[in-house]
C-alpha positions in Angstrom: 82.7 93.5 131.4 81.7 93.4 127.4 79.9 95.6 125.5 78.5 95.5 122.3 79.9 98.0 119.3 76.9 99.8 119.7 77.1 100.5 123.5 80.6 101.8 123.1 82.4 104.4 125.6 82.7 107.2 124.5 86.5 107.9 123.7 89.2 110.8 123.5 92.2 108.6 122.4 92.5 105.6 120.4 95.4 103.4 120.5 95.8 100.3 117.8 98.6 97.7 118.7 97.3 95.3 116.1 99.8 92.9 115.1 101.6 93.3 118.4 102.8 91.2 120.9 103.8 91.2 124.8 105.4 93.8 125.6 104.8 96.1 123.1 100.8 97.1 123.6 101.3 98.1 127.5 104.9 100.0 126.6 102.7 101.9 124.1 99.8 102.3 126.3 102.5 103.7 129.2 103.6 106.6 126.3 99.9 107.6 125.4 98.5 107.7 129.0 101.6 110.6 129.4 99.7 112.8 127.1 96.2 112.4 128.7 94.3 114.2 131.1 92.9 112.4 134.5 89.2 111.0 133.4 90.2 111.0 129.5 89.3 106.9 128.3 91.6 105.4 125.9 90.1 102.4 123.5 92.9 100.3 122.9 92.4 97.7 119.8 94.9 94.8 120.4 95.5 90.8 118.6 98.0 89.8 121.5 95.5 87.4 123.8 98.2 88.3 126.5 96.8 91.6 126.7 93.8 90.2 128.5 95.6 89.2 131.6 97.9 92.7 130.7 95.7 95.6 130.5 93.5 94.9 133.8 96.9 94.8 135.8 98.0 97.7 133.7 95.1 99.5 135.3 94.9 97.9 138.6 98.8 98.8 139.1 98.4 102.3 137.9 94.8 103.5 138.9 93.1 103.0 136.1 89.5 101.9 135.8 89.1 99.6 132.8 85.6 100.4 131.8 84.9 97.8 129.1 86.3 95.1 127.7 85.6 92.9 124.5 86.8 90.6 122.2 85.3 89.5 118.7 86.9 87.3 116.1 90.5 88.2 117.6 90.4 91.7 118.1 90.6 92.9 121.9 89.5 96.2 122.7 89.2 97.8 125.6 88.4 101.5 127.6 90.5 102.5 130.3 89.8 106.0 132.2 92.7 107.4 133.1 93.1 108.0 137.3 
């Protein structure tokens, strides 16, 4: 699923793990999900090319949908409402 900047969910919670590697953007992701509300999205903004493969188990595991996804020039990001 990509969007384009314009076509952006809209958010509640941002989460930047830029410059971060496996395991570091889902351990963070597991701490700010804590303090949201079912239905809330979280954009995440990651480098680590891992998280591609991490974040749609991260979700699949733990009910999340993952509503977007997209990557441009090395930056990931992506908007996961909260089950």
């Amino acid at each position: 699923m990509t969007n384009t900047a314009d076509s952006q969910p809209v958010h509640q919670v941002e989460l930047d793990t830029t410059g971060l590697y496996c395991p570091e953007p889902i351990m963070l992701m597991h701490n700010k999900v804590r303090d949201m509300r079912s239905g809330e999205i979280l954009k995440v903004v990651a480098t680590d090319p891992a998280t591609t493969r991490d974040i749609p188990k991260f979700c699949s595991f733990l009910g999340h949908e993952l509503v977007a996804q997209e990557e441009s020039d090395g930056h990931y990001l992506y908007f996961i409402r909260l089950g």
